[in-house]
N, C-alpha and C positions, 0 to 999 in steps of 0.2 A: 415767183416767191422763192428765193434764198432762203436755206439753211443752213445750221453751222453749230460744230459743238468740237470743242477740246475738253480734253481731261485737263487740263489745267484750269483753275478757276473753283468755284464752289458748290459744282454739280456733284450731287452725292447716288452713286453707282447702287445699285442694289446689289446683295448676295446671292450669289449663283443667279442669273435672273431666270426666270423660271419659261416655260415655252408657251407662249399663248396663240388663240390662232381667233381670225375674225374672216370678212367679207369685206374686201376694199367696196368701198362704196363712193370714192371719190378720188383723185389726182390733184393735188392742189400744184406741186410743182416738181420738176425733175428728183427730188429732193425729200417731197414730205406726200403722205398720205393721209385719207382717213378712212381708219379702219370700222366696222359697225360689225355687233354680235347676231345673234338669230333674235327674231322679232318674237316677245310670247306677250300676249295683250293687249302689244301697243308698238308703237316705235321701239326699235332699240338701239341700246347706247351705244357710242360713238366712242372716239380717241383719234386724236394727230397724233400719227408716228413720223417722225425727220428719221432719214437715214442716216446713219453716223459717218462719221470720219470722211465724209463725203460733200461735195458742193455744186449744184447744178445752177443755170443763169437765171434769173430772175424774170417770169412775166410781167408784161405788158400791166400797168394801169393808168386808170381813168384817173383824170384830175379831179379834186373832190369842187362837187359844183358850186357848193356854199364859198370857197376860196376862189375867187374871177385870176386873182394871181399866178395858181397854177398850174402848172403845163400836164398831159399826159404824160407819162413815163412807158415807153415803147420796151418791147422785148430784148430781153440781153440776146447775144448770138448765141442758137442752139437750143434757147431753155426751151422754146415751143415743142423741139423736135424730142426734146429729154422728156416733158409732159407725155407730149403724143406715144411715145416709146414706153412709157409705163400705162398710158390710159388702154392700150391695143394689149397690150400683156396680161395687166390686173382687174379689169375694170369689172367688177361681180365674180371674181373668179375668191375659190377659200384661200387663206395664205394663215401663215403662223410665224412669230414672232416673238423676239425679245428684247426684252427693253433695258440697256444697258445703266442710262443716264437720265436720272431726271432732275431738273434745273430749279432754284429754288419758285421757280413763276413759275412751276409744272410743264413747261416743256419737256415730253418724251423722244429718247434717242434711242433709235437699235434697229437692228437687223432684220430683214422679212422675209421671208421664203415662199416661195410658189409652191402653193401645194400643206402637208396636213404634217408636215414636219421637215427637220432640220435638210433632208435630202434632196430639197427641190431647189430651183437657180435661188441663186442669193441677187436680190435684186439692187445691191450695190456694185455686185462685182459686175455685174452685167452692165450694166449705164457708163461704168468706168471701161470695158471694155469698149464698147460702140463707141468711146471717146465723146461721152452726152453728160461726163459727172466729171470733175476733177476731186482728187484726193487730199485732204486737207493734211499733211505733213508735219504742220508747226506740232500735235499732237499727238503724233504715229509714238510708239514705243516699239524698240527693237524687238523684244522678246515676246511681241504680239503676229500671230502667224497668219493669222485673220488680215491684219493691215498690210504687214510684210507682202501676202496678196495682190491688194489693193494695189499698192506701187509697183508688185510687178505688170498687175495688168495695165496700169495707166504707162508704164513705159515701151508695154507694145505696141498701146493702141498711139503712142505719139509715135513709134517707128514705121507704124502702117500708115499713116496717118489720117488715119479716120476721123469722124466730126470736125470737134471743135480743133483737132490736130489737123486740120487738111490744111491746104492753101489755100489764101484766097479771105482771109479774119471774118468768114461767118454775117457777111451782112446781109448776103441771098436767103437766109433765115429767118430774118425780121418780118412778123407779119405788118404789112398793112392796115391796121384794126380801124372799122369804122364804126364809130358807138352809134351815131344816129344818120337816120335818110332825113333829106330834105323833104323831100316829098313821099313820104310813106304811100300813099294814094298810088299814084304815078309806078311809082317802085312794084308797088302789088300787082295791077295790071299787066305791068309790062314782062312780067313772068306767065302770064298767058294760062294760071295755074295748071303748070306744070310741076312734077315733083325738082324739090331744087334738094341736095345733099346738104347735108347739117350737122354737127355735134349740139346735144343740150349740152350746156352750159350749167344752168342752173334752175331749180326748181323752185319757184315760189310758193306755190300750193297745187291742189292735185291739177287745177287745168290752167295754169297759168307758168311757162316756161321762161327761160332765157336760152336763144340760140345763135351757135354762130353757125351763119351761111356762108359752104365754099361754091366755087374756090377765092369767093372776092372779099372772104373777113366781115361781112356784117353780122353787129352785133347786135340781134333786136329781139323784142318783148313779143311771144305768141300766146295768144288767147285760144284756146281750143273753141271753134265752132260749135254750137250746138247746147253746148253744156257749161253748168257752173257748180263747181266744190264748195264743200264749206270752205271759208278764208278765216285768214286772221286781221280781226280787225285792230285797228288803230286809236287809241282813246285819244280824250283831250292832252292827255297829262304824258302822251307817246308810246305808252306804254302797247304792246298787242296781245289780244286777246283773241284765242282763237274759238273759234265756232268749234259746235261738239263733230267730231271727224275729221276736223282740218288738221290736225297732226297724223292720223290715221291713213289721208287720202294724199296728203304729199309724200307719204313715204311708199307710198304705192305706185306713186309715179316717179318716184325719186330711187326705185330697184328695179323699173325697169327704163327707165328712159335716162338716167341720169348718166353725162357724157359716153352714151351708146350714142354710134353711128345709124343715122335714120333720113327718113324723106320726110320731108314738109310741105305738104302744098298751102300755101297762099292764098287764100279766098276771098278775103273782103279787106276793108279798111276804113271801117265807120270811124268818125272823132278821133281819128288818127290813132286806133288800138288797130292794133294787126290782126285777124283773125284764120286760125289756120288746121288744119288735120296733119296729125301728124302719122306716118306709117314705119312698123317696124317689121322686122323680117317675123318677127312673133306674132303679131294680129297689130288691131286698130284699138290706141289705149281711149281712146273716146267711149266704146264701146266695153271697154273692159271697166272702167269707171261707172259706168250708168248701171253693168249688168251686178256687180259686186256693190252699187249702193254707197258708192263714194260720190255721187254727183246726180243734177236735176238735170230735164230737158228747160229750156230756156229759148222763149219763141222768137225774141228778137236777132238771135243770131244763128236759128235753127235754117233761116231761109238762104243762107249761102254755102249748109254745108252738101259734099257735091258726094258722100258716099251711100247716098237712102237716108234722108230723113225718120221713114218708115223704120229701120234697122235702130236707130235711139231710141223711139217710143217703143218699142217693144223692150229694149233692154230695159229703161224703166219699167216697164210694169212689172216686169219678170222680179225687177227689186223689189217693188212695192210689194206684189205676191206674197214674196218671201218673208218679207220687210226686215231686209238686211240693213245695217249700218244706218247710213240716215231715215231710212225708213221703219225705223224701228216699231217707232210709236206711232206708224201710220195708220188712219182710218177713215174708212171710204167718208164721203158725205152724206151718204146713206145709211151711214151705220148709226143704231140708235142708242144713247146715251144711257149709262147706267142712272139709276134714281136720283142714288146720293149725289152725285156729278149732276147731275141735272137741277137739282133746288138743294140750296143751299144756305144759313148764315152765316154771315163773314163779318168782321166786324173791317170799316173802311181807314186803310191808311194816308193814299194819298189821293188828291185829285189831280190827274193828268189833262190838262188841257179844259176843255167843255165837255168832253165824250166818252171819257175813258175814268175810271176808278182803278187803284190797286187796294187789293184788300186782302187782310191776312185770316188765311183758313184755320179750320179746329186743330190742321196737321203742323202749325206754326210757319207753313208755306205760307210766299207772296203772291198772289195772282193778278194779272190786269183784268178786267172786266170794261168790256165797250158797252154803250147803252144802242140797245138794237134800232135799227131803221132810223135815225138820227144822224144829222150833218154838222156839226158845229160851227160858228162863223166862221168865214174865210174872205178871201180878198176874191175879186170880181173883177174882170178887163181891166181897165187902165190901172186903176190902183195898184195892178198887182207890181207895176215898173214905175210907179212914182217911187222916189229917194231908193233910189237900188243902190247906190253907195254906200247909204247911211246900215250900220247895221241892226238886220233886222229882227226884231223880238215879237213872237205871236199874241205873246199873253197882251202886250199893250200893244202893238201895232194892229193889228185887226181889230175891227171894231166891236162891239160888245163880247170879244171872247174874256176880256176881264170880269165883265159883267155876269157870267158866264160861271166863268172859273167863282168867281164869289159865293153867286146863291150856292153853288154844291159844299164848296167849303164848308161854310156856317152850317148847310144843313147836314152834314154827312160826317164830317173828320170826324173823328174817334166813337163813332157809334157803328151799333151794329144794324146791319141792314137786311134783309132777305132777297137774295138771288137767285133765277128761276132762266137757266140757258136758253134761247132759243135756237142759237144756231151757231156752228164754228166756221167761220171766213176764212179759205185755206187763204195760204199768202199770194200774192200776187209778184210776178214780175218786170219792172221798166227800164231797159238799159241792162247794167251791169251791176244795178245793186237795188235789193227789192224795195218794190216801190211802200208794201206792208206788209208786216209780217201776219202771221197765223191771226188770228183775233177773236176770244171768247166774246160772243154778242147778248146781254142779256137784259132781261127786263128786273128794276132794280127798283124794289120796293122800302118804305119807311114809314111806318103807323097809316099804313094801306095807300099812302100817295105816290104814286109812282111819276119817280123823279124826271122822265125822259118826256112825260106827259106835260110836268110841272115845267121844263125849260121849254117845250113845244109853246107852251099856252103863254107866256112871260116873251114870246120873241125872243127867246135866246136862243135858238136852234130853229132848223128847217126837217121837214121829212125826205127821205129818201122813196123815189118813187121806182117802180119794179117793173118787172116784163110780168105780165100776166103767168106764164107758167112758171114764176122763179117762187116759192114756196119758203127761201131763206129770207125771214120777216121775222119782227116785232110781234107775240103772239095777243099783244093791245095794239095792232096797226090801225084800227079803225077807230079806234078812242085818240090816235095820234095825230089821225087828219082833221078830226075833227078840232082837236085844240088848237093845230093850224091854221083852220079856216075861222076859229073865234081871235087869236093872233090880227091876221091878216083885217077883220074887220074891224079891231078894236086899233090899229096901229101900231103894237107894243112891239118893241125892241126893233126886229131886222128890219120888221115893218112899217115902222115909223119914216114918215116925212120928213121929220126935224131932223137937223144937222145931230151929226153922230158924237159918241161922246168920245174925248183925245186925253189919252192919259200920256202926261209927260214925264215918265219919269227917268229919271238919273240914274244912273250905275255908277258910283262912283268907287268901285271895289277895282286896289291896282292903283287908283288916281292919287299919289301922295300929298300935290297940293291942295286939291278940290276935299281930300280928306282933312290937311291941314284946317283949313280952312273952317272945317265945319265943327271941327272936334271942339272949341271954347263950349260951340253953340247944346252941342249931346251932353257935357259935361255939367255945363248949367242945370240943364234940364232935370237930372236926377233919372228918377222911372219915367223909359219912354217907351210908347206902347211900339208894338212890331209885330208884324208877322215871319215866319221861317220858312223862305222858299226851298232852300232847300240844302240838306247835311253836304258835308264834302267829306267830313272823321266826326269822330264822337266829340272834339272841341271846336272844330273848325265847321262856320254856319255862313249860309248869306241871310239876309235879313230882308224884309220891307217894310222901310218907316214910313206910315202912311202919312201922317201929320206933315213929315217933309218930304214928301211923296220923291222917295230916294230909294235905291238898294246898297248895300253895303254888307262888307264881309265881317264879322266878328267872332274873335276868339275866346274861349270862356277863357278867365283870371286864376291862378290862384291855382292849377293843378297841369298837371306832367300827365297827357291821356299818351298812351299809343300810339305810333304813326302808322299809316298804312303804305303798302307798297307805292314805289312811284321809280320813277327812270331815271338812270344815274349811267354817267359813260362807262358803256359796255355791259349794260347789260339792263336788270331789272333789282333796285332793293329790295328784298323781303319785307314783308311786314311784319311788324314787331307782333308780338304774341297778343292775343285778344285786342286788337284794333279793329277787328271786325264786330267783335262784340258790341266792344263800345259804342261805334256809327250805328248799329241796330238799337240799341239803348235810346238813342239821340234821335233815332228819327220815332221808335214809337212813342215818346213821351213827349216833343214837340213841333216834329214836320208836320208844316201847314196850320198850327196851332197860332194863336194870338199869345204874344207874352210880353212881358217889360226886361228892357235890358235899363242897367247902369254903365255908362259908358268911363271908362277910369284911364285910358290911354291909348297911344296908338302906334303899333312896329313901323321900321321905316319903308317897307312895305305899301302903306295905307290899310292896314286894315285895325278896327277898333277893336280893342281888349276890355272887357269886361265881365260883368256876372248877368246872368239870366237867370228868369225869374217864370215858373209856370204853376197856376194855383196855386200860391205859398211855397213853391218848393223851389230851391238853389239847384239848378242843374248842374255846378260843380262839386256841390256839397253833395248828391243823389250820383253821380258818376264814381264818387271816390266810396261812398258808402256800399256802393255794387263791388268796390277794389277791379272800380274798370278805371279808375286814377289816382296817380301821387298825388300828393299835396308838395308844390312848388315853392319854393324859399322864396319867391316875390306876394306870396299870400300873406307874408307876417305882418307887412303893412297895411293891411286890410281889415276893414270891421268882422269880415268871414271867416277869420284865421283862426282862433279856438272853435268855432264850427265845425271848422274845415278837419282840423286834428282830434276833436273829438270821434269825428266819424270814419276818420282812416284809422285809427288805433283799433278797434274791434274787428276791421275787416284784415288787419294785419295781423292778429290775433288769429283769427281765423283762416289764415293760409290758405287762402282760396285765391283763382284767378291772378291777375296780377304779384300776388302776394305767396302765390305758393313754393317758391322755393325763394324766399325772406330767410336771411341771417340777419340775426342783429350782429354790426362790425362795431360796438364803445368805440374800440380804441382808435379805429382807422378819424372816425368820426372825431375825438378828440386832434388829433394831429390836424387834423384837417382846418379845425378852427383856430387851432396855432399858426399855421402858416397862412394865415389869413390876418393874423392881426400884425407879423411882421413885413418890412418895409424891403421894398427891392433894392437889394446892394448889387452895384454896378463894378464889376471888376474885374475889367478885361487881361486877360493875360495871353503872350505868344505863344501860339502851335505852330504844329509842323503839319498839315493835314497828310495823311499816306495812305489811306484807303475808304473807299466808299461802298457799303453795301448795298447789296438790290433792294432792301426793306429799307433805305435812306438814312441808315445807319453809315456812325463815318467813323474811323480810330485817328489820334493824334500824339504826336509825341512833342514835349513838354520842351521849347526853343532852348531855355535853361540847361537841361539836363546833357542836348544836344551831343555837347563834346563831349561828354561822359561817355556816351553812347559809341561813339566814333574810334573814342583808343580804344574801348572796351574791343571791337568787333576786328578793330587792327591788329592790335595783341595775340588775340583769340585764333586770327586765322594764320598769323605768323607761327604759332605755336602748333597747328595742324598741319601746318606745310613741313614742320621738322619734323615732326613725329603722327601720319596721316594713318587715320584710322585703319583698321583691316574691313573690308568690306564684307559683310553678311553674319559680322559678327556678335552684330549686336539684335537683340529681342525687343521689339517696344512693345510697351505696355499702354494702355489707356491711364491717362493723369502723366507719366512721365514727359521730365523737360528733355530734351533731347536739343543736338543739332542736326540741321538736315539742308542739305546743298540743293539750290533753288533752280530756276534756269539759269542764272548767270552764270553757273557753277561754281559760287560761292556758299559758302557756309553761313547760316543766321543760327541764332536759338529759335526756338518750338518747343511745343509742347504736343503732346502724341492727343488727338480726340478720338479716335476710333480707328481700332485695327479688323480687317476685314478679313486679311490673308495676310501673308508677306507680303503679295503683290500691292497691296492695297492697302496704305496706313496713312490713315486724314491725320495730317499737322495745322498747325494751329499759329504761325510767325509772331510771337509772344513781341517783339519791337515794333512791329507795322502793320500790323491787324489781317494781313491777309491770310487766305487759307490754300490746300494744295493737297491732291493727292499722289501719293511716294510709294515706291516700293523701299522697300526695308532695307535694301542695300544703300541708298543713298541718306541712310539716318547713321547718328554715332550718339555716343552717348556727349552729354553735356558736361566739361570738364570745369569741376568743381570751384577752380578759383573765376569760372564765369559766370557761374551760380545768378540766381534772379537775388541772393541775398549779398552778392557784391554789388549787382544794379538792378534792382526789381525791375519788370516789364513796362517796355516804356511805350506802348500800344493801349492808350485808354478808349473804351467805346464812347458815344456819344450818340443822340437824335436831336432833330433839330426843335426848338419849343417851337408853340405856338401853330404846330403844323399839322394838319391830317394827311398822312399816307396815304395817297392814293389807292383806291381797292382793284381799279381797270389797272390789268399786266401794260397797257402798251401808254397811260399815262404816267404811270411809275417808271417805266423803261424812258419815258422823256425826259423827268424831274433827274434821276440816275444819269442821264448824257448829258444835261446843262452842271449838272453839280461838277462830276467828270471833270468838263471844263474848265469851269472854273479855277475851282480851288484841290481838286489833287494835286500834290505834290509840289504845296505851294505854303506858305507863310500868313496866317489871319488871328485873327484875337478873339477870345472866347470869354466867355461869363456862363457859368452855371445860372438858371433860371430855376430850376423844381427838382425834385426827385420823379423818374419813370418804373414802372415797372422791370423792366432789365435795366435799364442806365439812364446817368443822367438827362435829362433834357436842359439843353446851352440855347442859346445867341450865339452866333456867329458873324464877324464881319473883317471885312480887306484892309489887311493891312495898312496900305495906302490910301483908300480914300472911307473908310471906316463906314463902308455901306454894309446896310445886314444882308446877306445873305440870303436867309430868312425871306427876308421883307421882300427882298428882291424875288424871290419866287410867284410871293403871291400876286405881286403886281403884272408879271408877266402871268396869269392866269394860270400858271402848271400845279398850284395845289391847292388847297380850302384851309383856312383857317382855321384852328383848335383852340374855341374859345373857352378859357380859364377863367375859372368864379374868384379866384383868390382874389382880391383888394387890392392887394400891392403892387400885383401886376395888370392891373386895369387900363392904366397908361400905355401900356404894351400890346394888349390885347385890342383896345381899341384902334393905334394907329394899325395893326394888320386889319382891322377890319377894314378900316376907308382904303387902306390899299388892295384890298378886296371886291372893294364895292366899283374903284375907278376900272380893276380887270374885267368886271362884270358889263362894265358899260362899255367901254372898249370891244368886248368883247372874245376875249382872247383864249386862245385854247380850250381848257375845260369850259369854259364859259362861253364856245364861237354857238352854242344851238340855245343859247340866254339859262337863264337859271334855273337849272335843270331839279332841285331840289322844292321847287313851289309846289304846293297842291294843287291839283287843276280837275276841272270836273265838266261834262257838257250840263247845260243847264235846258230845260225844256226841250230836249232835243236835238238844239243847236251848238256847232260847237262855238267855245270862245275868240 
């Protein structure tokens, strides 16, 4: 990983910067570090520092797999040895630091010191000595003693000829990197588990590593034997979510193992997961994990670990004992249950499957509740591999669990019921990920009928039968066999001889034909009845239409609810404020409920739009009267629509929620509908494009004015070359025009933005948009007949319309190198489109073959579309979209892991 920073460009330097100090806690490259503070809590925070003025070679990477195109990229010569040369120096060691330069992306630049202040090695000068860094020059400043430094040391170490100075160009350097074994199996054995040498690599969670093995460069995944951490899991919608301790227990593994020098023995290699022990010169982190309460013992890979089994289980209990970290809330199976905890009403929210309730306690908690001693249908031998292609769904694939799923329904949603524990089912584990979690088991009453009895007796359920000393029961287990064995005689349900009942239903959520298709027929229809399997947000539902025994996705009409979080390249969006609200709204007022939708249209998506209907009540009209939603300007056309503003107007009034920091904006709102009723005028005019900023911001100067510009600047520096300023004579000021000589060593107009020092005075290039930091000697004052009122500034800003900014630094950094290309420093034609908050937003397109720009962005997948409500630019805003839609299918850049912006959810525990 290369690093790099000049003082020239738009990195804005801090004042004095001040001395900070942390704990490297990782080596990314000869070049950049990351530093982390002392831990109080929890994890603690982190920073990339890049050393300045400085450039080591770039590591080795993997070709991204999802691309079959392309290649690894192998090791520059040296950088491994420039990494290794900081990893053995810094690696946990305290260091202090200053941060000279931060980049408008937040890239940090500066200095680091070994040790708790400015007096310990400077870990630039030293890389550049050992000849493992070169000295970036184009940026050196003479009157900097610091750098002046740097270049002396890099011209020792070229006279000594150490590193990357030796003879010989550094290929004997390159590792050999080998990402994966053929035979993993093969590979483990044949190391005879013996210790083999290793660096971690990387940490994934507390027992789950990346290492590379020397001396022969493999790079492979180790599973810690014996034990499993919490992780972070993985949602539908990509997003991770970590388990309570999984940020707590990687970072425990992540200060002492992370790129420390250690031994790895090799143990096993089930399903091609590598499992392994790893040894440090400090103790056994397996053991240090289990005894501090960061991790379980776990039997299926307890049998190959070769340091005493015996030695885990003890360290667990010692957790448990304590009941440190994960075992906080631990308690024995023996221990007996407080009253309240023990009988309980709850009123029921959902029905999970045939066996399980969630229902919400007095404390507004969710809880699940299993009904004890009870099996619900399931699939049996063969069945269980017929159609293993097709995918599969429990609720209609197994045979009466629809049946199942029903009677609880009807009898149960939204009433209260009395719950009465008999036993907690600690979790179990199969594999590498539990087979079931924890499970409150209990007997689950309703006007004295106990429901587990009522599905036993119905064949909708089986009993679970027991070891005679096992006491975790049903405390009606004998009322339970019995309606078994009336069941069994009578034929009902499992029981039954007759062919079983096949529910076929449809999913058509996603499927934009098959939605086509049906939408005449829902629209006909008016009120049709549904069920709500299940929320995704407080507007977004799936539905089941039993009449057309289908599911489908459907969005309420008519209101602007909250989004909630979901995955966006690089990283995770926030959710919008009370969007959690709202999904709680939505699910206790209609999950699992019977309602009528009106079906009114449908996104190109497939999914239908319209209103919902539960006991008389408008679930858009009831979400916006909570001010847990706007009322959306596609509501006006709707019967709903004075409804709809009747009932936001009071809750907006009432500045609550949604609504609580509301301004009324007249007049924005006025303008807005003005520029809505006029017509796009198209009229392009030549620029000169000359700078492009990191936020896709760009300056132009006006092809016209051109020659203006050109005697002016002739003139001007003829007239300096006769009579050439005195240098240091001049004071700038903050707002002052100025001239100030560039790297060419020519002279431009400027205007002074910020004076720091003398040293330090940010200009402004008032004709070509760029910016630059100067010392004060190389500024003069601006000579009056050059004045901005002989040629005002002919540097106008601009963004591009129709476009969203990227928010990921390294999609932005892509969008900024194609524009680069393009059109810096080149000739195109513009049209103002709207006014932006800083500047205008244009159209842009080439000169020559009069393509946008623009358009051409989106169609290469590098930005999202900024769709405009105005009217007159609808024609505009639509062709970006189909050139959106074609990048999307394509699948190109932002768009190579598919539409990263859709809501996504597992549904019945499956994912999609």
């Amino acid at each position: 990983m290369a690093s790099s920073v000049s003082t020239h460009g738009q990195a804005n330097p801090a004042p004095a910067p001040p001395l900070q100090r942390g704990i490297v806690k990782m080596v990314l490259s000869g070049c950049a570090v990351i530093v982390r503070g002392q831990p109080r809590g929890g994890p603690p925070p982190e920073r990339q520092i890049n050393l300045s003025n400085i450039r080591a070679g770039a590591l080795a990477r993997r070709a991204a797999q999802s691309l079959p195109d392309t290649k690894d990229i192998p090791d520059e010569p040296w950088a491994f040895q420039a990494r290794e040369f900081l990893r053995k120096k810094m690696i946990g060691k305290e260091v202090c630091f200053t941060v000279e330069i931060k980049t408008a992306q937040g890239r940090e630049y500066g200095m680091v010191y070994l040790g708790k202040d400015m007096s310990g090695e400077n870990i630039s000068e030293s890389l550049v000595a050992e000849g493992l860094a070169t000295v970036r020059r184009e940026g050196i400043r003479g009157n900097n003693p610091e750098q002046a430094r740097l270049c002396d040391l890099e011209d020792q170490a070229k006279a000594a000829k150490k590193g990357m100075w030796s003879e010989g160009g550094g290929s004997h350097t390159v590792r050999d990197l080998k990402y994966s074994i053929e035979n993993p199996r093969n590979f483990v054995d044949s190391l005879h588990q013996k210790p083999v040498n290793a660096i971690i690599e990387h940490v994934r969670d507390g027992s789950v590593v990346r290492a590379l093995l020397l001396p022969d460069y493999y790079l492979v995944t180790i599973m810690l034997s014996g034990v499993k951490c919490p992780i972070f899991k993985r949602e539908a919608d990509g997003a991770e979510t970590p388990e309570p301790f999984a940020a707590e227990a990687k970072f425990f593994t992540e200060s002492r193992l992370l790129q420390r020098d250690v031994q790895i023995i090799l143990e096993s290699c089930p399903n091609q997961v590598i499992l392994g022990t790893i040894m440090h010169p400090n103790g056994n982190i397996t053991e240090l994990l289990l005894k501090e309460g960061f991790a379980r013992c776990v039997d299926w890979s307890m049998a190959v670990y070769t340091q005493g089994a015996e030695k885990l289980r003890a360290a667990e209990r010692s957790a448990k004992d304590r009941k440190v970290r994960i075992w906080k809330d631990y308690v024995a199976p023996t221990a007996n249950l407080d009253q309240k905890d023990r009988q309980f009403v709850a009123k029921v929210m959902q029905i999970v499957n045939a066996d399980a309730i969630v229902v919400k306690l007095n404390s507004g908690e969710d809880k699940t509740i299993h009904l004890s001693s009870i099996r619900p249908p399931r699939l049996e031998g063969e069945e269980k591999i017929k159609d293993k292609d097709k995918r599969f769904r429990p609720l209609y694939d197994i045979p009466y669990m629809f049946e199942a799923r029903e009677f609880m329904r009807k009898k149960l949603i939204g009433k209260k019921v009395n719950v009465t524990v008999d036993y907690i089912r600690a979790a179990t584990e199969t594999g590498i990920v539990p087979a079931f979690p924890e499970r409150t088991c209990a007997t689950v009453t309703i006007g004295g009928i106990n429901i587990a009895e009522a599905l036993v007796s119905k064949g909708l359920a089986t009993v679970i039968r027991y070891r005679q000393d096992d006491d975790q029961r049903s405390s009606h287990y004998d009322e339970l066999l019995a309606a078994e064995a009336r069941a069994i005689k009578n034929a009902k349900g499992l029981h039954s001889k007759k062919e079983v009942p096949i529910h076929r239903v449809a999913d058509i959520s996603g499927e934009t034909q098959k939605a086509k298709q049906f939408l005449p027929f829902l629209q006909r229809a008016g009120r049709s009845e549904a069920v709500v399997e299940y929320v995704f947000s407080g507007s977004r539902l799936k539905l089941y239409m039993p009449k057309e025994t289908c599911l489908i996705t459907f969005l309420l009409a008519g209101i602007e609810c909250p989004r909630g979080s979901r995955n966006i390249p690089g990283g995770i969006q926030v959710a919008e404020p009370f969007s959690d609200e709202a999904m709680r709204f939505t699910k206790e007022l209609v999950l699992q409920r019977e309602v009528e939708v009106e079906v009114e249209s449908m996104d190109k998506a497939g999914n239908f739009i319209g209103w919902l209907h539960i006991d008389g009540v408008n679930l858009s009209v009831a979400l916006v009267e909570n001010a847990l939603s706007k009322v959306h300007f596609t509501a006006e056309r709707s019967a709903y629509y004075k409804t709809l503003v009747s009932a936001e107007e009071p809750a907006r009034q009432r500045r609550e929620k949604i609504w609580a920091n509301y301004e009324e904006k007249p007049t924005e709102e006025v303008a807005a509908l003005q520029s809505e009723e006029k017509e796009r005028v198209a009229k392009y005019r030549p620029v000169y494009v000359t700078e492009i900023t990191d936020e896709l911001h760009f300056y132009t100067q006006d092809v016209e004015t051109g020659a203006q510009l050109e005697n002016l600047m002739e003139t001007m520096r003829s007239e300096i070359a006769a009579q050439p300023p005195v240098e240091g004579s001049y004071a700038p000021r903050r707002g002052d025009f100025c001239i100030a000589k560039f790297a060419d060593g020519e002279w431009y107009r400027a205007r002074v933005e910020k004076v720091e020092s003398p040293a330090k005075v940010h200009v402004f290039y008032i004709d070509y948009g760029n910016r630059e930091t100067l010392s004060s000697t190389r500024l003069a004052p601006l000579p009056p007949a050059f004045s901005t009122r002989t040629l005002p500034a002919q540097a106008t800003e601009y963004g591009f319309a129709f476009i969203q900014v990227p928010q990921d630094e390294d999609a932005r950094a892509d969008v900024v190198d194609c524009i680069v290309k393009d059109i810096q420093n080149t000739q195109c034609l513009l049209n103002v489109e709207y006014s932006g908050a800083a500047c205008p937003h244009v159209t842009l397109q080439f000169a020559d073959s009069k393509d946008d720009v623009g358009l051409g962005l989106v169609k290469e997948g590098l930005v999202m579309v900024d769709v405009r409500k105005e009217k007159h630019l609808q024609k505009m805003v639509t062709e970006y979209l189909n050139g959106q839609e074609s990048a999307k299918s394509a699948r190109l850049n932002i768009w190579r892991y598919g539409d990263f912006r859709a809501d996504d959810a597992d549904e019945f525990g499956y994912r999609r």
